[in-house]
Every structure is written in C-alpha cells, then in structure tokens.
N, C-alpha and C positions, 0 to 999 in steps of 0.2 A: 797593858796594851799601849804602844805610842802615837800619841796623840801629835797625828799628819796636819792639824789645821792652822790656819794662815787667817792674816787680818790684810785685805786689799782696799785700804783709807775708808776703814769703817764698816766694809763687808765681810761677818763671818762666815768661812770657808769651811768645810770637815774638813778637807785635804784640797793640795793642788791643780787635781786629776779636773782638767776639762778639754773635754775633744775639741776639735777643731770642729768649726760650721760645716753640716756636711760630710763627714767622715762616721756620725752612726746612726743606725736607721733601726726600725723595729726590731728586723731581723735580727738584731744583735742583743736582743734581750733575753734571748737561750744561752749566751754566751758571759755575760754580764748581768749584776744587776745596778741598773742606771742609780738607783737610791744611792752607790756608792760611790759615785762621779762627787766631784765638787761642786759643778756647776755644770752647765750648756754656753757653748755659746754660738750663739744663731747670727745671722746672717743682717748686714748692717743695710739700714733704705735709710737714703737722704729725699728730701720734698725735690732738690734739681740734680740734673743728667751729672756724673761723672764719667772723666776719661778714664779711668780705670788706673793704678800704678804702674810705672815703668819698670823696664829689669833692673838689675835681676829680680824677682821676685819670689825667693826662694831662698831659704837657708837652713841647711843641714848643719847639724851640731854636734855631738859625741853621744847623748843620750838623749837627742829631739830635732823637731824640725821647725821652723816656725816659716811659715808663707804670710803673705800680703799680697795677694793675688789684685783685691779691689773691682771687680767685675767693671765694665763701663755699662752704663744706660742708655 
C-alpha cells in the first residue's frame, strides 16, 4: 500500500486529504469515511472584529481550489 502521509512542522498526517471549513457535513458520511481524511479544518475566531480579505479571494488551480474568503465580524 502507499503510504499518502506528510509531516506539517511536526504534525503527523495519514495523507494530505483536508476539506475545506464548511464543505463537509454529516450527511456525507454515507459517502465517505471521515477516519480517511487527514485532518478537518474548521473555521478560524479571533478575540477582535476582522474585515474580512479582499479580492480576489479565490483560486482555482489544475487539480484544486484554494479560497481565503476570511468572513468579517
């Protein structure tokens, strides 16, 4: 079997596989099992208000997508 795991400055990974905050929900564990993800990554609070990032805040790539949306407060 090949071994998909990654080292992020000291955090062991199984593999790379982490959704975006907000793109999987319960329902999707008929579909998936979440133990095979790498990780989660949830949704970032700061203690003061942010404006939120400016555009673009989007970027499509060949084989992914990465956003920085930054909600504002």
């Amino acid at each position: 079997m090949t071994d998909f795991s990654v080292d992020i400055n000291g955090l062991r990974l199984a593999n790379p596989v982490m959704p975006a905050s907000g793109t999987f929900a319960e329902g999707l564990a008929d579909v998936i099992d979440f133990n095979r993800l790498g990780a989660f990554v949830t949704k970032t609070f700061t203690l003061h208000p942010r404006s939120g990032n400016p555009l673009p805040r989007v970027c499509e790539l060949d084989s992914a997508m990465l956003n920085a949306i930054g909600i504002s407060q």
